[in-house]
C-alpha positions in Angstrom: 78.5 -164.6 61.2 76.3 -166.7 58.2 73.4 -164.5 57.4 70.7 -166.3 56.2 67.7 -165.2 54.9 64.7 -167.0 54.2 62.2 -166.0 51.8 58.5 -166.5 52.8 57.0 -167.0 56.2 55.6 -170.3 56.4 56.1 -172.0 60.0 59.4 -169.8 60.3 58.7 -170.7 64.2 59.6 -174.4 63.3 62.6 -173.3 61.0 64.5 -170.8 62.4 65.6 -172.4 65.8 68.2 -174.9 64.3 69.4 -171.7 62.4 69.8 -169.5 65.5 71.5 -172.7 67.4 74.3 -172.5 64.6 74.8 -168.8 65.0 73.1 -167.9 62.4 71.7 -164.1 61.9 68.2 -165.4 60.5 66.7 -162.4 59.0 62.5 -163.3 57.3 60.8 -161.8 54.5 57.4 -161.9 54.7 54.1 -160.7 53.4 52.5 -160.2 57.9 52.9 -157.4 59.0 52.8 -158.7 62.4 55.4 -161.0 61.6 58.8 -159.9 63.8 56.6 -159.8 67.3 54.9 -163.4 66.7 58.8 -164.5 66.2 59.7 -163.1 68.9 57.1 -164.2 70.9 57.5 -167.9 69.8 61.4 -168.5 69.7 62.3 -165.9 72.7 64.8 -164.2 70.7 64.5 -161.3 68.2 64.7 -162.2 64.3 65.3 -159.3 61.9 62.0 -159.2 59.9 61.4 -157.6 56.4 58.7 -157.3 53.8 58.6 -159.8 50.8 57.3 -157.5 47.8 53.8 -159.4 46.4 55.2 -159.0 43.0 58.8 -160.1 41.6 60.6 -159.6 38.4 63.1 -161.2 36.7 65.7 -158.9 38.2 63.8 -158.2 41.7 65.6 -161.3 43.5 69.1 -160.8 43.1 68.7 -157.0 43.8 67.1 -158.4 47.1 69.5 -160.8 47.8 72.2 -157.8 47.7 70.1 -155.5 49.8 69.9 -158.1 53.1 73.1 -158.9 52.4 72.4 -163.0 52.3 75.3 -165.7 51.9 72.6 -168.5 52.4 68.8 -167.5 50.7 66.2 -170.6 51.7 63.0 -170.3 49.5 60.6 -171.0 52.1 57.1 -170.6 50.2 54.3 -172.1 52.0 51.8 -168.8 52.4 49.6 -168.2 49.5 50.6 -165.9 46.9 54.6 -167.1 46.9 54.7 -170.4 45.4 54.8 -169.3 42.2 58.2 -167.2 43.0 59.9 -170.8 42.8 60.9 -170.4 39.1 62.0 -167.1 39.7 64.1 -168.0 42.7 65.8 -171.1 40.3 66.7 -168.8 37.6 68.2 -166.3 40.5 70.1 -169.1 41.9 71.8 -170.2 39.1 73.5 -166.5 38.5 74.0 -165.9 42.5 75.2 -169.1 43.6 79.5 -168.3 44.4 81.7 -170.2 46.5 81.1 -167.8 49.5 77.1 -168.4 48.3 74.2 -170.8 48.5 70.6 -170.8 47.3 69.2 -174.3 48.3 65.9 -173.8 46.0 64.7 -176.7 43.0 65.9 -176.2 39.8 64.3 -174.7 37.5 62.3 -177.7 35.9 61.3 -179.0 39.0 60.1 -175.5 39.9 58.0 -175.6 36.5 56.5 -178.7 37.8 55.6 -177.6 41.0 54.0 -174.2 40.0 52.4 -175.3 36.1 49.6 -178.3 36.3 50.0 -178.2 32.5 53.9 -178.3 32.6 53.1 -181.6 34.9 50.5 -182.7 33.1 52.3 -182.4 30.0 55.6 -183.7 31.2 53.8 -186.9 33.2 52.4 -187.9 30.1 55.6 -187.4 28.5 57.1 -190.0 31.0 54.9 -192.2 31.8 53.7 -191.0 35.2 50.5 -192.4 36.6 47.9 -188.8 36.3 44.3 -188.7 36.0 43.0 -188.9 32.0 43.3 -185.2 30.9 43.8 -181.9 27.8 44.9 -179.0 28.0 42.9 -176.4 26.8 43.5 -173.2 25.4 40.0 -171.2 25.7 36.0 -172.3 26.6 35.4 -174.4 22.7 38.2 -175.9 24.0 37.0 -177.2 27.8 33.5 -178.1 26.2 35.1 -180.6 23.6 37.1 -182.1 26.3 34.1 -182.8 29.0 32.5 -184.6 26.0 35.3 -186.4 25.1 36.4 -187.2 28.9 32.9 -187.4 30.5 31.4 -185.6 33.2 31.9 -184.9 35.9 35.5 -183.2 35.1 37.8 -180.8 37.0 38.8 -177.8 35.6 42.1 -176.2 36.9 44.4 -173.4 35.9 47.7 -173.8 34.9 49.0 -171.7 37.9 47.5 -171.4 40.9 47.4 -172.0 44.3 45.9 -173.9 47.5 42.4 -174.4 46.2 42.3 -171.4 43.9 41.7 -171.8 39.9 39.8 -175.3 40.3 36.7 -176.2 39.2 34.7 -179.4 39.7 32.0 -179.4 36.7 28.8 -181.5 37.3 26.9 -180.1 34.2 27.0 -178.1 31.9 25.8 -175.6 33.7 28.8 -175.6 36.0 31.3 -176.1 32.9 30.1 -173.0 31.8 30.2 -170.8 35.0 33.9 -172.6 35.1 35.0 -171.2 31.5 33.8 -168.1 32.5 35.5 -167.4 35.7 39.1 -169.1 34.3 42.6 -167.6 33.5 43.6 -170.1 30.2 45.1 -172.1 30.0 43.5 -174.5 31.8 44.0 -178.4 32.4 40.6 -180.4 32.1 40.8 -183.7 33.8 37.9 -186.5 34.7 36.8 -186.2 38.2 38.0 -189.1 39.9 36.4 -191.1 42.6 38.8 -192.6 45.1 40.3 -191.9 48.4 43.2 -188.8 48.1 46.6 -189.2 50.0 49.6 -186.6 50.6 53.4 -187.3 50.8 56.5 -185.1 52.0 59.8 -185.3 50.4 63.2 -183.3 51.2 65.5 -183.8 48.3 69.4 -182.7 48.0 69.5 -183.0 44.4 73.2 -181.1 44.3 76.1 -182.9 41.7 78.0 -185.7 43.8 75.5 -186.4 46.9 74.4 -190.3 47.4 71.9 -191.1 49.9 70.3 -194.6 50.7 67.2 -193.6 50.1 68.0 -192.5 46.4 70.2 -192.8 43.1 73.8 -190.5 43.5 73.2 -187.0 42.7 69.5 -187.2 44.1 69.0 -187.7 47.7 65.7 -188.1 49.0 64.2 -189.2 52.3 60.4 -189.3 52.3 58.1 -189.1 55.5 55.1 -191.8 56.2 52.0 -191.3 53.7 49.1 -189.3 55.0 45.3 -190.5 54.0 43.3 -187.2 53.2 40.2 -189.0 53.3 37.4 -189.0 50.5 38.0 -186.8 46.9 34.8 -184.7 47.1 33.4 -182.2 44.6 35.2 -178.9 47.5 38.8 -180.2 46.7 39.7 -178.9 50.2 41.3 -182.2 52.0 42.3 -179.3 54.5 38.1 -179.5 55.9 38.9 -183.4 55.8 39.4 -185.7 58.9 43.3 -186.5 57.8 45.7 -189.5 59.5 49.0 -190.6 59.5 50.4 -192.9 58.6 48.5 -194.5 56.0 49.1 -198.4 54.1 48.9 -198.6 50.2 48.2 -201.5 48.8 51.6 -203.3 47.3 51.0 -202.7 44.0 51.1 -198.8 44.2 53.3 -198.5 46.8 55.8 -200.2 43.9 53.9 -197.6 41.2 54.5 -194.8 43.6 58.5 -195.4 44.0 59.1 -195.8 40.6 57.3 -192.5 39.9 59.1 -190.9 42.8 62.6 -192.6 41.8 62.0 -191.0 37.8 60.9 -187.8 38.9 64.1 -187.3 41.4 66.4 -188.5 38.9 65.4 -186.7 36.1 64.4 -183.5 37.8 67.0 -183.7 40.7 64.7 -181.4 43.4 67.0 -179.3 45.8 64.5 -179.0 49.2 60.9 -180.0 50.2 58.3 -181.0 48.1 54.9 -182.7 48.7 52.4 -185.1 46.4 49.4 -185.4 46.3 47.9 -188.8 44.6 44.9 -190.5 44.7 44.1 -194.8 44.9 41.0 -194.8 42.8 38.3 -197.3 43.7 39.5 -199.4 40.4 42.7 -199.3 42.2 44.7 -197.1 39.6 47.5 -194.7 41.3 47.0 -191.0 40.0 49.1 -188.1 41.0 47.0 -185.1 41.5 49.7 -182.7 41.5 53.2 -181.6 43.0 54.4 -178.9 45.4 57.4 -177.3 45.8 56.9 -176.7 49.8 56.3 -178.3 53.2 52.4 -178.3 53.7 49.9 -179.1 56.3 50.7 -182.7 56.1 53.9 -181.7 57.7 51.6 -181.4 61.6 51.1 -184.9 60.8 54.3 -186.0 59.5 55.9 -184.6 62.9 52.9 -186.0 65.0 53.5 -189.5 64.1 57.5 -189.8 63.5 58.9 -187.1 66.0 60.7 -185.5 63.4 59.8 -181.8 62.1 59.8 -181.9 58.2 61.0 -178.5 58.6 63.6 -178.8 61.3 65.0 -181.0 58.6 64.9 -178.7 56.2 67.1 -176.4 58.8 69.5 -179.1 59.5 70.0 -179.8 55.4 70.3 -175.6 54.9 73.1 -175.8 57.2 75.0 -178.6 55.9 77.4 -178.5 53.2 76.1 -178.5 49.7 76.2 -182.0 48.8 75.3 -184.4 51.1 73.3 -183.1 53.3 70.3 -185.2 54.7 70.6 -187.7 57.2 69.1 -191.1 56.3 65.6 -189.8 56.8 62.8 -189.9 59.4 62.3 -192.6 62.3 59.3 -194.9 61.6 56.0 -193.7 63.0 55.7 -194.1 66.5 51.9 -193.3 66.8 48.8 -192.7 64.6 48.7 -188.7 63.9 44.9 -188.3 63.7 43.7 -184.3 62.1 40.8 -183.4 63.5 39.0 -179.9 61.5 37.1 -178.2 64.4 35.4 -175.0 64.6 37.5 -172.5 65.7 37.0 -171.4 69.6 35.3 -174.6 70.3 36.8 -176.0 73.6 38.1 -179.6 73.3 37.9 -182.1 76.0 41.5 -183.4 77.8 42.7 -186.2 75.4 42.4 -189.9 76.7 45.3 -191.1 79.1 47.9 -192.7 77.2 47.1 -190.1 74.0 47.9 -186.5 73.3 46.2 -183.5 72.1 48.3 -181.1 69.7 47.1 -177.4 69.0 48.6 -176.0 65.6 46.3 -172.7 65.5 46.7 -170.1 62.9 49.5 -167.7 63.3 49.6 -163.8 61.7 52.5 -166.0 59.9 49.8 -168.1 58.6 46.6 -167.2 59.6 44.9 -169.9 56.6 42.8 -171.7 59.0 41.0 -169.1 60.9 40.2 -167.6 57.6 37.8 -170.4 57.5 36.2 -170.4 60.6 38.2 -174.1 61.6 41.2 -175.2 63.2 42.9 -178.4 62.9 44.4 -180.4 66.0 45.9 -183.7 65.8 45.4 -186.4 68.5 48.0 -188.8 68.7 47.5 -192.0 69.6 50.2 -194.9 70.1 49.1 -198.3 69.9 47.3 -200.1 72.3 45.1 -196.9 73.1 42.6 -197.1 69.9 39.9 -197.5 72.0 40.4 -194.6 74.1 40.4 -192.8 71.6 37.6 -193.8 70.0 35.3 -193.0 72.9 36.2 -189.8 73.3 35.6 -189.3 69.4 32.2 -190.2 70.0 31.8 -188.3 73.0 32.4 -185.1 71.7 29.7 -182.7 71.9 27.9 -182.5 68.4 28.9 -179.8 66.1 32.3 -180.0 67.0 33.8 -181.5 64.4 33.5 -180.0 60.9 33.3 -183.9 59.9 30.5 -186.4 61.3 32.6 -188.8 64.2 31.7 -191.5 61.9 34.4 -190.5 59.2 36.9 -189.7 62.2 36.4 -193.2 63.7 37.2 -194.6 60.6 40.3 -192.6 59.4 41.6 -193.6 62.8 40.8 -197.2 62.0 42.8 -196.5 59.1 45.8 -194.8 60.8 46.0 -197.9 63.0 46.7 -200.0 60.2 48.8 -198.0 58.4 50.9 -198.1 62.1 51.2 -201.4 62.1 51.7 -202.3 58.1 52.9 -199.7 56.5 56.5 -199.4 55.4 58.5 -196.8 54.2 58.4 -195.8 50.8 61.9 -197.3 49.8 63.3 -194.9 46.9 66.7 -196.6 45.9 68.2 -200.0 45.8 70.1 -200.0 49.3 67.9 -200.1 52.5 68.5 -196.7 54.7 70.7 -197.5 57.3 70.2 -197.1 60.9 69.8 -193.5 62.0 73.0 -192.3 63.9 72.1 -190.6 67.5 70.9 -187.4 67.0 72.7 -184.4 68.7 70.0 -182.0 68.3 66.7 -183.8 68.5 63.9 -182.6 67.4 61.3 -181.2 70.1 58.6 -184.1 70.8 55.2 -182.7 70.1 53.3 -182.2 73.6 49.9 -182.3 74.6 48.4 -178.8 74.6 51.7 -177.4 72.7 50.5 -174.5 70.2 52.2 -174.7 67.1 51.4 -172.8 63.5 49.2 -175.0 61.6 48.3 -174.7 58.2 
């Protein structure tokens, strides 16, 4: 029996079942401690549970690879504190990988990418990637010379951190200075753009000798519908934001955004998911804000409006052999996927008729949300029911949403466009081909179904 184990906790509800379906012995490292009875509860069977140290070394991962006994590890790193493990699980990869063997993880660059703003600052510069104006700066002189040469108002962000953490949005110079003060340096100083912020989910097969339609031989990669993450605002926290998928770019970055995509997946070759997030400034300039080496919450959404779990995917491509693994990529949205930030506890009213209602609450897996005092549901809506849904947006009692029913009635204005105009974000020369019947499909989202959310 293939015992696979996968490293980090993040939605293992939504990743283990096409594992156990194989016959797989799926044992989870994790930093909950109420992690093996939440599995259990949610998949009906028992998982073999373990604890994922909060510190690794250099030698740490293949002495923990040995100890579980894995012939298939699966970074999986979505809960804070593990993302910057990816580097560390590339350079383990390369020495553990055999015939008997597999690690599917990015490569080490990639990994530096995902987990370093200045290695992608750096590098996008280097390449030609669209990123906002920017220096990297090595201590506070340094910050202070490059808000006057930028212009404030500027964010200030660490080289390495993680979901929200070690970022700074400087007004004054008041602010500038609390921000040099409270920073790890290095630190990456960028102007402050003003524009609307979107997110994108990628799963790549980078391995030597795969070909997909949706990419260049050697770098396979099948991209979900783009999510609008509403307004950039001074909290950086599009999580608090009304979100909706899918979203329309305007032609001219959609083509910018490909390209970038297209050079990154060449020359990087990623090995799993990954997510962007980019901005459309209100000049009309593309800007990627930064990469991750991970599903995210966009993923509720991504499911919500396709019918196709990012991270059931990721399963199905874990379980395929090394090359070649994807499948020509997600269906086309089949309804707008509308994120709706709510206080946590309050009661929702049933959806419209004709739409649904999707719980994702937090998780001792994942408990991110609740920390905050919010939850995020997504209402689906297909086409034809706008209006429906639209009513009951402004008939919910006030103070339910964390967002004013304004801004929701117009990101659902937007995700109603985005159904009907936008395309998929076409990677390669060949057009994907038609998706073959599907075996094992994945689980339609239902009204009222609880799910981990993020």
């Amino acid at each position: 029996m293939m015992r696979v184990l996968v490293l980090g906790e993040f939605r293992a509800d939504r990743l283990l079942p096409p594992l156990l379906r194989a016959g797989a012995e799926a044992v989870v490292l994790g930093f909950a401690p109420r992690l093996a009875p939440f599995l259990a509860a949610s998949l009906g069977a028992d998982v073999l549970c373990g604890e994922l140290p909060a510190a690794l070394g250099e030698q740490d991962v293949p002495r923990l690879l040995a100890h579980w006994r894995a012939d298939v590890a699966v970074p999986n790193t979505g809960c804070p504190g593990q993302e910057q493990f990816l580097p560390l699980y590339a350079r383990a990869a390369h020495q553990w990988r055999t015939a008997e063997r597999r690690m599917p993880v990015h490569p080490e660059g990639f990994a530096e990418l995902v987990s370093d703003k200045v290695a992608l600052h750096r590098t996008a510069e280097e390449r030609g990637w669209p990123v906002p104006r920017g220096v990297v700066c090595g201590a506070a002189p340094a910050v202070r010379a490059a808000a006057r040469e930028l212009g404030l108002p500027v964010m200030v962000k660490e080289a390495r951190s993680e979901f929200h953490a070690g970022r700074h949005y400087a007004r004054d110079d008041g602010e500038l200075g609390r921000a040099c003060a409270e920073v790890t340096y290095p630190v990456l100083v960028q102007e402050a753009l003003a524009g609307e912020e979107y997110g994108i989910e990628f799963l790549s097969d980078g391995s030597p000798g795969s070909c997909g339609a949706f990419g260049s031989c050697g770098a396979m990669t099948v991209a979900w519908p783009v999510a609008s993450l509403g307004r950039l605002d001074e909290e950086c926290a599009p999580g608090r934001r009304v979100r909706v998928a899918p979203a329309a770019l305007p032609a001219h970055v959609q083509a910018e955004l490909a390209g970038t995509v297209r050079d990154m997946t060449d020359t990087f070759r990623p090995h799993g998911p990954w997510q962007m997030d980019f901005a459309v400034t209100d000049e009309g300039r593309l800007a990627v804000i930064e990469l991750n080496g991970r599903l995210g919450g966009v993923s509720n959404m991504s499911w919500a409006a396709t019918g196709a779990d990012p991270h059931l995917a990721h399963a199905r491509s874990v379980l395929a052999a090394p090359a070649g693994g994807l499948r020509a990529g997600p269906p086309p949205p089949r309804r707008t996927a509308l994120e709706l930030p709510v206080l946590s506890g309050t009661p929702l009213p049933p959806a419209p008729e004709g739409t649904g209602l999707i719980l994702f609450p937090g998780s001792p897996a994942n408990p991110g949300p609740l920390v905050g005092g919010y939850s995020r549901p997504v209402l689906t809506v297909p086409e034809g029911r706008e209006e429906a849904a639209l009513a009951w947006l402004r008939g919910l009692p006030p103070g339910t949403l964390l967002n004013s029913p304004r801004e929701a009635a117009g990101q659902l204005a937007r995700g109603t466009r985005g159904l009907r105009e936008a395309g998929p974000l076409v990677l390669g020369p060949r057009q994907a081909p038609e998706p073959e019947p599907d075996p094992d499909p994945d689980p339609e989202p239902k009204p009222g179904l609880t799910r981990e959310g993020s």
